[in-house]
C-alpha positions as CSV (number, residue, x, y, z in Angstrom):
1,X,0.0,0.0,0.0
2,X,1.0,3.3,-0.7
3,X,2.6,5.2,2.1
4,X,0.9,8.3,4.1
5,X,4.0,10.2,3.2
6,X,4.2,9.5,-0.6
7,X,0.0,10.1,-1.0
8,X,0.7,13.2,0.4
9,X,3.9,14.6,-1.3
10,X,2.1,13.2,-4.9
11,X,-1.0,15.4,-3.5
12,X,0.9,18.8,-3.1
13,X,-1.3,20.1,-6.0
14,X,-4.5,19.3,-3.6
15,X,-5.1,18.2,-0.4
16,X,-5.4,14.8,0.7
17,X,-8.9,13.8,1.9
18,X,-9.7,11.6,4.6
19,X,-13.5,10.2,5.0
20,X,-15.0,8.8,8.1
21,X,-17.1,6.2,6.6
22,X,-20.1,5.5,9.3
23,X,-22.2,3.1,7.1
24,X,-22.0,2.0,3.6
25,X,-23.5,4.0,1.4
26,X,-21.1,7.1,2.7
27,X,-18.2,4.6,2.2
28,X,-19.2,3.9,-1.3
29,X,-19.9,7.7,-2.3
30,X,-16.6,9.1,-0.2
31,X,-15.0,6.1,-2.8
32,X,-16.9,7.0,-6.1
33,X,-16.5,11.2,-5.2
34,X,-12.2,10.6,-5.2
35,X,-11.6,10.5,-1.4
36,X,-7.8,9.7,-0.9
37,X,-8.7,7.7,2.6
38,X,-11.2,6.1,4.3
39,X,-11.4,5.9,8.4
40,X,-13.3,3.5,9.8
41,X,-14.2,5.0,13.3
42,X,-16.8,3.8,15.5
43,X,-18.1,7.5,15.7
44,X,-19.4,6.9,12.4
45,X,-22.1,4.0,13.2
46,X,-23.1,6.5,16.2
47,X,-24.1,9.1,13.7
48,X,-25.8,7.0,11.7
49,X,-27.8,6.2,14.4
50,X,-28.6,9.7,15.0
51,X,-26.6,10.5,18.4
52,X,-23.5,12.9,18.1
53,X,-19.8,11.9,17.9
54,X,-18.9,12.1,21.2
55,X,-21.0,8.8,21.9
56,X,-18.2,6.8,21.0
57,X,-16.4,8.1,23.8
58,X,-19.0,6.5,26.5
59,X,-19.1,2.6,27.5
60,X,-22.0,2.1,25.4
61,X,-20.5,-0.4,24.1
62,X,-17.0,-2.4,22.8
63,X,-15.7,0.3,20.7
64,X,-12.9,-2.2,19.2
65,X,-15.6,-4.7,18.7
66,X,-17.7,-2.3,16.7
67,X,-15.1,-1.3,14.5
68,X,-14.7,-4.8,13.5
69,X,-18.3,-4.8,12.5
70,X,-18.4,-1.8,10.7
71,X,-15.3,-2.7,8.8
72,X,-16.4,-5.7,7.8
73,X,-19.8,-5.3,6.3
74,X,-20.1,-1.6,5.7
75,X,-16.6,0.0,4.9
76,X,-14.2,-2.5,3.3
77,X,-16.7,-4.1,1.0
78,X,-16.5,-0.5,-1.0
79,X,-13.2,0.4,-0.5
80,X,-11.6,-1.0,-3.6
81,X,-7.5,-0.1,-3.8
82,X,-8.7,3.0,-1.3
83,X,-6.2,2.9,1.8
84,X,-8.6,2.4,5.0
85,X,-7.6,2.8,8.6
86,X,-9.4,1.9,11.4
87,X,-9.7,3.0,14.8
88,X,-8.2,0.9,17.6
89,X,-8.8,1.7,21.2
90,X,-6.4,0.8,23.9
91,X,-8.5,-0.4,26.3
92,X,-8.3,-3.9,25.3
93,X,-5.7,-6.1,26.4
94,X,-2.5,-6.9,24.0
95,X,-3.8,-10.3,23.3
96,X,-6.7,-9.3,21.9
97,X,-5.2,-6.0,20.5
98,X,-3.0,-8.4,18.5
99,X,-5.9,-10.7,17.2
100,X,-8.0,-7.4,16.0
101,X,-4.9,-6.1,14.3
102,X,-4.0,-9.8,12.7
103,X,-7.5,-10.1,11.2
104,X,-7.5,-6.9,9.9
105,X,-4.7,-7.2,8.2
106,X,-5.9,-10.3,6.9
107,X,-9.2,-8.5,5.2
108,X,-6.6,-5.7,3.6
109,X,-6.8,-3.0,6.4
110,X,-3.6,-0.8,6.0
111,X,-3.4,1.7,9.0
112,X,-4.5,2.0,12.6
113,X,-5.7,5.3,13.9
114,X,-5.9,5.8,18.1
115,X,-9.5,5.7,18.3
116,X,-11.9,6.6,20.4
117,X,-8.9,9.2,21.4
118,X,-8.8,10.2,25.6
119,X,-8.5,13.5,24.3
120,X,-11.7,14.2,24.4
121,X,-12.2,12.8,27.6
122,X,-12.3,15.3,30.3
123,X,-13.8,16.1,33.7
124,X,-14.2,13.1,36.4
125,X,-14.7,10.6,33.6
126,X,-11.4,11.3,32.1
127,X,-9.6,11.1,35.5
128,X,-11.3,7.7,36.0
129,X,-10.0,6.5,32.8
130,X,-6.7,8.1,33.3
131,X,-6.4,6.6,36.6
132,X,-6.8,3.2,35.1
133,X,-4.2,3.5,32.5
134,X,-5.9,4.7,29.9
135,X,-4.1,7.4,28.6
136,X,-1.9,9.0,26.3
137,X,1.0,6.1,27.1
138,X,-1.4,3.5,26.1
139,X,-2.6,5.0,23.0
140,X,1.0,5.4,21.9
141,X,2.0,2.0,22.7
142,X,-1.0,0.7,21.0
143,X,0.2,2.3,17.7
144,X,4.3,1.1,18.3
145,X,2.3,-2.3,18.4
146,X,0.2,-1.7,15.2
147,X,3.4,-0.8,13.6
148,X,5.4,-3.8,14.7
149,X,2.1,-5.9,13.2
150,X,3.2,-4.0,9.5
151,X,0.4,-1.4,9.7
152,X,1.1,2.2,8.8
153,X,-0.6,4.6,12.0
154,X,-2.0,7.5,12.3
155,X,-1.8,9.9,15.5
156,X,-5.1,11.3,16.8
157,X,-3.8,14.3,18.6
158,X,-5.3,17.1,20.9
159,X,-2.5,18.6,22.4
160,X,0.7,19.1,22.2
161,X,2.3,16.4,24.7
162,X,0.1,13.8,22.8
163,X,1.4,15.3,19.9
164,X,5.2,14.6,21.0
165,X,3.9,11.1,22.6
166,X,3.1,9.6,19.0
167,X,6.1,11.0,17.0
168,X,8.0,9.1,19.7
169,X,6.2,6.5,18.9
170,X,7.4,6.4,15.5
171,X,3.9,7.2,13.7
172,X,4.0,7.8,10.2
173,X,1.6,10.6,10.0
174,X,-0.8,12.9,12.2
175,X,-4.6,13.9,12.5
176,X,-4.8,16.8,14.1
177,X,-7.9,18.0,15.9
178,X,-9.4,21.4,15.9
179,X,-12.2,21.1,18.5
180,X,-15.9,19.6,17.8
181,X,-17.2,20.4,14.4
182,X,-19.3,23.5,14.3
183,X,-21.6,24.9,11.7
184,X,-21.5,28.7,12.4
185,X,-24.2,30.9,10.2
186,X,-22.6,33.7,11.5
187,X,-20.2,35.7,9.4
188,X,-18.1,37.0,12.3
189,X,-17.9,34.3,14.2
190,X,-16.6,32.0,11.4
191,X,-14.1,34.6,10.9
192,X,-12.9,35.1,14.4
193,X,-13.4,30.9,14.5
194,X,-11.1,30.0,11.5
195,X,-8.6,32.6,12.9
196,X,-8.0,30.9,16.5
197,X,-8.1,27.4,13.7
198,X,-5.7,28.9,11.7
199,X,-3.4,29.9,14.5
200,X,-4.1,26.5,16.4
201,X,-2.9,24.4,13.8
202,X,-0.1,26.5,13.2
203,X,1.5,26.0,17.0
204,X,0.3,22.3,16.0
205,X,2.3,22.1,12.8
206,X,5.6,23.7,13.4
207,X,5.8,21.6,16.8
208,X,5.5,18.4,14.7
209,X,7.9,19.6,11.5
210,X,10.8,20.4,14.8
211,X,10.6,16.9,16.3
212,X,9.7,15.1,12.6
213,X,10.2,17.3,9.6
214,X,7.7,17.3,6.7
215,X,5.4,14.6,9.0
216,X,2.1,14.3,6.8
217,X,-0.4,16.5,9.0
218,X,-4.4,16.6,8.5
219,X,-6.9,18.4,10.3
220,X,-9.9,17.9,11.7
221,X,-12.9,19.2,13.3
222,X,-13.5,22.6,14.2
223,X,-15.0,25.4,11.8
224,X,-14.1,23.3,8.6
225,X,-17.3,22.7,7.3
226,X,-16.8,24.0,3.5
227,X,-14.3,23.7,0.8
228,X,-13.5,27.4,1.3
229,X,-12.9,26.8,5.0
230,X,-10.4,24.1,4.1
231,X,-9.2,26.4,1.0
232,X,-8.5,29.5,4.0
233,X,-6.6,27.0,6.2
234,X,-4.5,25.9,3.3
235,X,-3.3,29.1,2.8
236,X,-2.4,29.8,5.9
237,X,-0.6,27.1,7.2
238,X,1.1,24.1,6.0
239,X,-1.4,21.5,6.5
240,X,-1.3,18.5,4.2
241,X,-5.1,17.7,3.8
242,X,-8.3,17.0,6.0
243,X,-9.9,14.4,7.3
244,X,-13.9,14.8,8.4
245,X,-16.8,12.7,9.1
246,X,-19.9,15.1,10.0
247,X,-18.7,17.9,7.7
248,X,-19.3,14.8,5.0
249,X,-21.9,12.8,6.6
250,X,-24.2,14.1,9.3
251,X,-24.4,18.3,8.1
252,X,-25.3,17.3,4.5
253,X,-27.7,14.6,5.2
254,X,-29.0,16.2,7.8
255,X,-29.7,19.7,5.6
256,X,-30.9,17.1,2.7
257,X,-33.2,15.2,4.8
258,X,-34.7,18.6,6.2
259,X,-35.4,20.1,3.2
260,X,-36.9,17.2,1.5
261,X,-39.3,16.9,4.5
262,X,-40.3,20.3,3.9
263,X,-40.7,20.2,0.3
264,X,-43.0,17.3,1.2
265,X,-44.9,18.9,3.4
266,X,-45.4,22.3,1.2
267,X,-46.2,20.3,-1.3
268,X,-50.2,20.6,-0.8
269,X,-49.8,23.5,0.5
270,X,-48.2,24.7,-2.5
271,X,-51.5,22.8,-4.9
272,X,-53.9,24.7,-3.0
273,X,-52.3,27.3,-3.8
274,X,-52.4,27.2,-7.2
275,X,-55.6,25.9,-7.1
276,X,-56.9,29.3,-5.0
277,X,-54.8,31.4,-7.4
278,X,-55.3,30.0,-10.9
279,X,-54.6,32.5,-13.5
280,X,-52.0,34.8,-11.7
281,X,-48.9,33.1,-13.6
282,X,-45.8,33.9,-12.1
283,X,-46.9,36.6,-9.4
284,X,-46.9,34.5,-5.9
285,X,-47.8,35.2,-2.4
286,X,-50.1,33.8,0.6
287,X,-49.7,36.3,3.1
288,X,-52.8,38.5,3.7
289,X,-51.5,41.7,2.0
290,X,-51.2,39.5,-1.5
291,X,-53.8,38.0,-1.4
292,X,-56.1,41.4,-0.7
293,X,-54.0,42.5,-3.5
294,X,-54.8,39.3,-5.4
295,X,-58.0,40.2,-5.2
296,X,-58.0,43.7,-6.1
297,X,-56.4,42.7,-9.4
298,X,-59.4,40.4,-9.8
299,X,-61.7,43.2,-9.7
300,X,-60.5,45.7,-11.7
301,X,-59.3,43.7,-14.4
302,X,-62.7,43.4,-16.0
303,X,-62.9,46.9,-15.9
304,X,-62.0,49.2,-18.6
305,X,-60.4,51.7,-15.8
306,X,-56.6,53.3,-15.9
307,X,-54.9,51.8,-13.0
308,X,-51.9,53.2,-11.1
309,X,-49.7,50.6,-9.3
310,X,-47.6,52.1,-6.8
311,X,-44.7,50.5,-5.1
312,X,-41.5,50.3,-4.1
313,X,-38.7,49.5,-6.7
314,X,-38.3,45.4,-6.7
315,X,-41.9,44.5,-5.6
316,X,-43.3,43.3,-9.1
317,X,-45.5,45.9,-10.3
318,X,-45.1,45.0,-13.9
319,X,-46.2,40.8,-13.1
320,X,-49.3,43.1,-11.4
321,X,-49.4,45.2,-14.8
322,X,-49.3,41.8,-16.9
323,X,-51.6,40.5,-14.9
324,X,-54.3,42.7,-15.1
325,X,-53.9,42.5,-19.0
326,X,-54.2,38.9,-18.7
327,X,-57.4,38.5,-16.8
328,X,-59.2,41.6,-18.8
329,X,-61.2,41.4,-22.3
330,X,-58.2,42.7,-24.3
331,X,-56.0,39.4,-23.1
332,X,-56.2,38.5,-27.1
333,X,-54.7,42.4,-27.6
334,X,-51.3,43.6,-27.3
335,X,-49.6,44.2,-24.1
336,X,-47.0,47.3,-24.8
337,X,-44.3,48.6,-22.0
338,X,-42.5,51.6,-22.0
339,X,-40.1,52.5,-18.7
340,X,-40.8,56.5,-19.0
341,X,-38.0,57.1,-17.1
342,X,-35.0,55.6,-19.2
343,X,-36.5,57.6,-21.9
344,X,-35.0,61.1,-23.3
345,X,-37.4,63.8,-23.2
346,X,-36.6,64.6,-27.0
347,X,-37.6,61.0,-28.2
348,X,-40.5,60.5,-25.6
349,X,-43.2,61.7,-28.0
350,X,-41.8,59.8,-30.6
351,X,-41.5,56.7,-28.7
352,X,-44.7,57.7,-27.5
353,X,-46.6,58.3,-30.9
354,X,-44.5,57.1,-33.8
355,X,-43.2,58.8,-36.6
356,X,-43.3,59.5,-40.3
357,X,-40.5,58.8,-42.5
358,X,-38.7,61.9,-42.9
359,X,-40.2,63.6,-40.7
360,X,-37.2,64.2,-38.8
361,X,-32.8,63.4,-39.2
362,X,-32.5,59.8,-39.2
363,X,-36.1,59.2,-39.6
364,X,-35.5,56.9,-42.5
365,X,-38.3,55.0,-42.1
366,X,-42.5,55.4,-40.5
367,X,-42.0,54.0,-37.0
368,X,-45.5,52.9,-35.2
369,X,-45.2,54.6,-31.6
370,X,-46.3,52.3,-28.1
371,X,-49.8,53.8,-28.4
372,X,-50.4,52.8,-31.7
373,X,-49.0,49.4,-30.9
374,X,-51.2,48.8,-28.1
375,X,-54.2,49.5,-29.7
376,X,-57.0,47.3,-29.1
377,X,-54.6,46.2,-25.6
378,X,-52.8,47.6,-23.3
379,X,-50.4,50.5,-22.5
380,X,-48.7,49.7,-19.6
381,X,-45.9,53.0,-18.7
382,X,-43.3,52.7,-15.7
383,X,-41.9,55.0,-13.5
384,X,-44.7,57.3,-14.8
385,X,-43.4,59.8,-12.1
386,X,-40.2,60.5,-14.3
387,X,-42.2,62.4,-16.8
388,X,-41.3,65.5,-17.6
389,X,-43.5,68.7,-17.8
390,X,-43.5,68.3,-21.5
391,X,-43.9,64.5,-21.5
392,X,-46.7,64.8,-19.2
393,X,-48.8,67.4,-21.4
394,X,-48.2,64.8,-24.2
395,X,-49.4,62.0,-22.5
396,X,-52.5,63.9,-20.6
397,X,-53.6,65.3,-24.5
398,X,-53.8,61.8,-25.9
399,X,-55.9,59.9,-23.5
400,X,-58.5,63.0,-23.1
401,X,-59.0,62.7,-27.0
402,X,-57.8,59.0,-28.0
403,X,-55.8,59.7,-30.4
404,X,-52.3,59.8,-31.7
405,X,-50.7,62.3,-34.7
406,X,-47.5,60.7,-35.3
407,X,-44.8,63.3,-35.7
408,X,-44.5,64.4,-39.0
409,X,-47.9,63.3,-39.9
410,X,-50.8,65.4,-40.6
411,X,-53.8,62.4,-39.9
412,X,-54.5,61.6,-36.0
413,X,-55.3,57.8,-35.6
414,X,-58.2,56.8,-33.0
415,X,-57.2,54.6,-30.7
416,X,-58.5,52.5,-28.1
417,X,-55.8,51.8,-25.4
418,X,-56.5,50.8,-21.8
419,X,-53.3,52.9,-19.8
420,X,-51.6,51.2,-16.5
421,X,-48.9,52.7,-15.1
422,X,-46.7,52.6,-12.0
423,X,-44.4,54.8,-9.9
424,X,-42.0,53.9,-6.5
425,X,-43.3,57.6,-5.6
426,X,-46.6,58.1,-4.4
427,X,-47.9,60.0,-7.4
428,X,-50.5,62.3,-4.7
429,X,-47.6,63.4,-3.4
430,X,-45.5,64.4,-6.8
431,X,-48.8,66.3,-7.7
432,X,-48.8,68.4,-3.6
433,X,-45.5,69.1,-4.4
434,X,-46.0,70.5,-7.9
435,X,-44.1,68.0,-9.7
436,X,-47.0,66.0,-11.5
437,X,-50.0,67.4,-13.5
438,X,-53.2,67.0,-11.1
439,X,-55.3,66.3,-14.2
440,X,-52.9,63.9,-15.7
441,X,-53.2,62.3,-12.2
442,X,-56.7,61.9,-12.3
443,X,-56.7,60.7,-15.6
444,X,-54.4,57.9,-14.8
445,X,-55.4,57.2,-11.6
446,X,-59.1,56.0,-11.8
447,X,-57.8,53.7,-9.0
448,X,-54.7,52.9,-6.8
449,X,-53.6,49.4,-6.4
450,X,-50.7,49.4,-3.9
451,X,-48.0,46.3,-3.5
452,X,-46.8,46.2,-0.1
453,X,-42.7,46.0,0.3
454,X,-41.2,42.2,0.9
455,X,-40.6,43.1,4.6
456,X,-44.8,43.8,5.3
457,X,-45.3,40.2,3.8
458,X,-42.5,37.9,5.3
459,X,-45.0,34.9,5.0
460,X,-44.2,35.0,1.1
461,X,-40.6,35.4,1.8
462,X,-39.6,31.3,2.0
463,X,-42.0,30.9,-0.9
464,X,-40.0,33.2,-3.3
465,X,-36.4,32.2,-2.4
466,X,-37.7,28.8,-3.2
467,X,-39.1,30.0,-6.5
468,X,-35.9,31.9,-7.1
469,X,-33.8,29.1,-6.4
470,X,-35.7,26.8,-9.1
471,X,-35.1,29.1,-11.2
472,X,-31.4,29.4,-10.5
473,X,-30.7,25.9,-11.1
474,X,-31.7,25.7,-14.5
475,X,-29.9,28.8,-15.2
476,X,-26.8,27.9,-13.6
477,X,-27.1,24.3,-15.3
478,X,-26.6,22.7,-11.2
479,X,-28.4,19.9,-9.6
480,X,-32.0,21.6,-7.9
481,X,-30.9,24.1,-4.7
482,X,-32.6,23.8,-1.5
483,X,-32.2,26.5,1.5
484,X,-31.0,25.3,4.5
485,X,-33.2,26.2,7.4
486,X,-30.2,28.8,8.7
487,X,-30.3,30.4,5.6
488,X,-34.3,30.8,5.7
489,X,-33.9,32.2,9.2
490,X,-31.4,34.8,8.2
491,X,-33.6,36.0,5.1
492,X,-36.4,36.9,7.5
493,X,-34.2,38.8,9.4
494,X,-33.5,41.1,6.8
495,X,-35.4,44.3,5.9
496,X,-35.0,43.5,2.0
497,X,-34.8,47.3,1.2
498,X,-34.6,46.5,-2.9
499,X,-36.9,43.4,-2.4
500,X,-37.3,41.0,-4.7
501,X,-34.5,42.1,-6.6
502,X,-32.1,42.2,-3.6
503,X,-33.2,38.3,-2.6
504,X,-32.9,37.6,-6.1
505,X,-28.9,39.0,-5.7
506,X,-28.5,37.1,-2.6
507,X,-29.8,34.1,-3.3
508,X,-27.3,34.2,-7.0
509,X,-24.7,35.2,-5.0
510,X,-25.0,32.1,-2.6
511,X,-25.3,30.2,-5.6
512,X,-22.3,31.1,-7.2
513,X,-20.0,31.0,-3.6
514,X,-21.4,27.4,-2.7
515,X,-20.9,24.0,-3.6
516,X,-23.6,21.4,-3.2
517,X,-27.4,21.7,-3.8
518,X,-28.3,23.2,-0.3
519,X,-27.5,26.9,0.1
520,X,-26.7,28.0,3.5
521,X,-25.8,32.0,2.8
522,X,-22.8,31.8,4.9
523,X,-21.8,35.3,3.4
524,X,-24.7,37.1,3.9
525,X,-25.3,39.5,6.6
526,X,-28.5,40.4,7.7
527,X,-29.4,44.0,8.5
528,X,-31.5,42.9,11.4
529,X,-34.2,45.2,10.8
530,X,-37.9,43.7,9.6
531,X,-39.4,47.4,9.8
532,X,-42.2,49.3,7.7
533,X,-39.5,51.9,6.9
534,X,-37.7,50.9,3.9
535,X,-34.1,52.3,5.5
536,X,-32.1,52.0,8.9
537,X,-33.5,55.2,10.6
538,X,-32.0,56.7,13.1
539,X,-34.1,54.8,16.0
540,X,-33.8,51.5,14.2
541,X,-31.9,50.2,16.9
542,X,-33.6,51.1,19.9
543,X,-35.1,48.7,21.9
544,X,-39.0,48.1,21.2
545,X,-41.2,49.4,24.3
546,X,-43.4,46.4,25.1
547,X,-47.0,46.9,24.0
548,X,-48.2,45.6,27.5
549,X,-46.9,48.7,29.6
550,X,-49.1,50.4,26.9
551,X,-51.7,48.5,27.8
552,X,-51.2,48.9,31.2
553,X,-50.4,52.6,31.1
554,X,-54.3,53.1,29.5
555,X,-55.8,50.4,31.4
556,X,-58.1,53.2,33.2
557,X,-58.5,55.2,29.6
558,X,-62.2,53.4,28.0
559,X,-61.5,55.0,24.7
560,X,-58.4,52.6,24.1
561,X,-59.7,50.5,21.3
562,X,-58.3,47.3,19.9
563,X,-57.6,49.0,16.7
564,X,-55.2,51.3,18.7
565,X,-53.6,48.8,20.4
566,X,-53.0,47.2,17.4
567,X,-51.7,50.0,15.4
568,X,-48.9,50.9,18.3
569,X,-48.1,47.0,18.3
570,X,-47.6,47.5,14.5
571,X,-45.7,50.8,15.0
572,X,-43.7,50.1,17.7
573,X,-42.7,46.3,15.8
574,X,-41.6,48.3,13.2
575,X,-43.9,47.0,10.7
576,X,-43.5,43.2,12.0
577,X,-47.4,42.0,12.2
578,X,-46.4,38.6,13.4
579,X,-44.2,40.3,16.4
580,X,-46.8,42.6,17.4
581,X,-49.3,39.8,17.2
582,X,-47.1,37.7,19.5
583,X,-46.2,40.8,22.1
584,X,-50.2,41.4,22.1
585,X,-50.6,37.7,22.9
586,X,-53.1,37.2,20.3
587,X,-52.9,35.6,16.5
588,X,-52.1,37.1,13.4
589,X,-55.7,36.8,12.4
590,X,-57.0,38.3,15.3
591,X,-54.6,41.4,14.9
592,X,-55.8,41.9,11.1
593,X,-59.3,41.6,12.8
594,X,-58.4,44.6,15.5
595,X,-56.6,46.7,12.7
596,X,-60.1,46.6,10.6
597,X,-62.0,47.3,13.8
598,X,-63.7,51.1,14.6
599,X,-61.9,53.0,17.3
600,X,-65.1,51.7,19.3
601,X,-63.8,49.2,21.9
């Protein structure tokens, strides 16, 4: 068998990987996916059974004997020309340390690892054990035997003194441990975590390369959990590879089997939803707000009526736009969009109503404009609020007569166009502050539909990032992307300020920074804030005064109504229904029921 050393100096261009196999079908997948090593540990059959690690450290059980099993019907059988070591506690005596090593050998084992390692044996328990001679002597001696018996060993080390003990004790290479594994979601403390890593393994490392240089060295445990963890170590020390068993076992099965459940589960949630919402094509929501605006859609589509859609950038008021055409009488006629606002003022009435040939430099040819496209349809104008004085007299003159004179053109063309349009500026305020024509207003505005910000409707949010990420895996040509359960809980601690958009971004981002078909958004920092307010105001951070001393404060005061109660939930949640639910100690329904109330208690 190929030695530890020469794997890991024909390895310099990667690092070497080391699988802890705990059941078959990780040994056969570790083997088929390239690993350079396979450990069989008897920490692996505890996590298949669903208990942590450190469970092979208790007397559950013979450790030495479960090895044997798990070697024997679950690692070996895949391991092909794969190196495998297996773990071999002292505790047994030589005798019977000798027959498991002769056997092993016999079924084409080729190293011994000290495992379960004392080193993770503290507190009263390890004193017991260390009182008993089981220690860092034994473990050493146990690997001088192993090598005496022809097998190549591995040091499981902790510390530095057992770190010394093994080189002693001649072993051919080292496994270094980092701590426990931890998954860490948060972005500073994997950073301040791979840092005390980094300079752990570093002490580690130059310890072992002054007592044996160029030892082969992996790590293991601690905040490695990603290929870009291991990539960050790499560069920063002089480690020659890693060697895992939850980071490639129990976190990815465990974030697989989650979001498979859930899918399941949403499932028939996610029919009935299409069933209730047949017709609205891509546009997707369940909270309350989108369904009332659902609804609203469902009404005035019938209706020959302008509409304004107002909302902030990112929210979907062109799907709204698209929808309404869908569900109205002109579906079979055009649907026409113009964004008013990336539009020079000097071509707007040309983009607007056409031209003639000629009729201006460069005018080679009669160009139809958007109005005279849409006819028999609909006109459908973003960012209507950019218009400019000019623009807007244009625009006002042709729906009061229906009819369009293309520039350059001497014949006006009746037309019958249904105009939507939509601003991310309240257009009743651009007309009190003198910057939008109140009679262009009224024409436009025979009624408001408003689409409430991704933060007022946090119900939807799990529902789009899951529709985003469908849609990303096709793009990206990658196997289908879940979201971990982390990741959901840090996008609905986010304010989403460009909404849709920005999760959209995030989401791609993730994407394009992680491996494997489960995002986690390691790299994304939440802003904390689920308010009403679009922006971090200057109170954003202040702590929220509980709506009970409210309560309390007015409990003589008659004229407090539930209504108000509920509106200073809402205000002082910053926008978050389901907090201020939850501080009023009533449901979301109820609260919806209070807001709609009279101010009559």
């Amino acid at each position: 068998m190929t030695t530890i050393q020469s794997r890991a100096e024909k390895q310099e261009a990667r690092p070497l990987v080391a699988v802890v196999a705990g059941s078959g079908l990780v040994a056969r997948c570790a083997i088929d996916a390239g690993a350079d090593l396979l450990l069989a540990l008897n920490a692996g059959m505890y996590r298949t059974h669903g208990v942590g690690t450190l469970a092979a450290f208790l007397p559950l059980g013979d450790a030495n004997e479960q090895t044997d099993r798990l070697l024997r019907w679950d690692v070996l059988p895949h391991a092909k020309s794969t190196p495998v070591f297996a773990g071999l506690f002292c505790g047994d005596d030589e005798s019977s340390l000798i027959a498991y090593l002769d056997r092993w050998r016999e079924w084409g084992v080729g190293g011994i690892v000290n495992w379960p390692a004392l080193g993770f044996v503290d507190g009263e328990y390890g004193r017991v054990l260390q009182e008993n001679g089981f220690n860092t002597e034994a473990e050493s001696k146990l690997l001088t035997l192993a090598k005496s018996r022809g097998f190549q060993t591995l040091g499981f080390a902790l510390s530095n003194d057992q770190l010394e003990s093994f080189l002693d004790a001649g072993v051919d290479g080292l496994i270094l441990n980092l701590g426990l594994t931890k998954q860490l979601d948060d972005v500073r403390d994997r950073r301040d975590q791979m840092q005390q890593a980094v300079t752990r393994m570093n002490e580690m490392l130059n310890l072992a390369n002054r007592l044996k240089p160029n030892v082969p060295c992996l790590a293991f445990g601690g905040p490695i959990t990603t290929a870009d963890d291991l990539k960050t170590l790499m560069r920063q020390t002089s480690v020659h590879g890693f060697a895992g068993g939850s980071v490639f076992e129990r976190l990815p099965v465990e974030a697989a089997i989650t979001s498979t459940i859930h899918r399941f589960q949403s499932s028939m949630e996610t029919v009935d939803y299409e069933r209730s919402a047949r017709g609205f094509g891509p546009m997707i929501g369940r909270s309350p707000e989108m369904l009332e605006v659902f609804d609203l859609i469902k009404r005035v589509a019938g209706h020959s009526v302008n509409v304004c859609i107002e909302g902030e950038s990112g929210t979907g008021k062109e799907l709204v736009a698209a929808q309404i055409h869908r569900l109205s009488r002109r579906h079979a006629g055009p649907f026409i969009t113009l964004n008013c606002g990336a539009i020079p003022d000097s071509l707007l009435e040309s983009e607007l109503f056409g031209h003639e040939k000629g009729a201006f430099t460069d005018a080679d040819r009669r160009r139809r404009g958007k109005f005279e496209l849409a006819d028999s349809g609909t006109l459908f104008l973003d960012e209507v609020a950019d218009l400019s004085p000019r623009g807007q007299v244009a625009l006002l003159r042709v729906i009061q007569q229906q009819e369009v004179t293309p520039i350059g053109s001497e014949v006006s063309r009746s037309l019958d166009v249904r105009v939507l349009t939509a601003s991310n500026r309240p257009l009743r305020e651009q007309v009190e502050q003198g910057l939008f024509r109140e009679d262009l207003y009224y024409r436009l505005n025979q009624i408001t539909l408003k689409i409430p910000p991704l933060r007022s409707r946090r119900d939807d949010l799990t529902l789009l990032a899951q529709e985003i990420a469908r849609r990303l895996h096709s793009e990206m040509n990658r196997k289908s992307f879940d979201i971990s359960p982390a990741f959901q809980n840090k996008l609905l601690q986010h304010s989403w300020p460009g909404n849709f958009r920005e999760l959209e971004g995030v989401l791609r981002e993730s994407a394009i920074r992680e491996d494997g078909d489960v995002l986690h958004g390691r790299h994304f920092i939440p802003d904390g804030i689920s308010s009403s307010s679009g922006r971090q105001s200057d109170d954003s951070h202040r702590p929220i005064t509980p709506v009970l001393d409210l309560e309390n404060s007015l409990a003589g005061d008659t004229t407090v109504s539930n209504r108000m109660k509920a509106e200073a939930a809402v205000q002082q949640c910053h926008g978050n229904k389901t907090l201020a639910a939850k501080t009023l100690g009533i449901s979301r329904k109820t609260l919806y029921c209070w807001l709609k109330e009279d101010n009559v208690d």
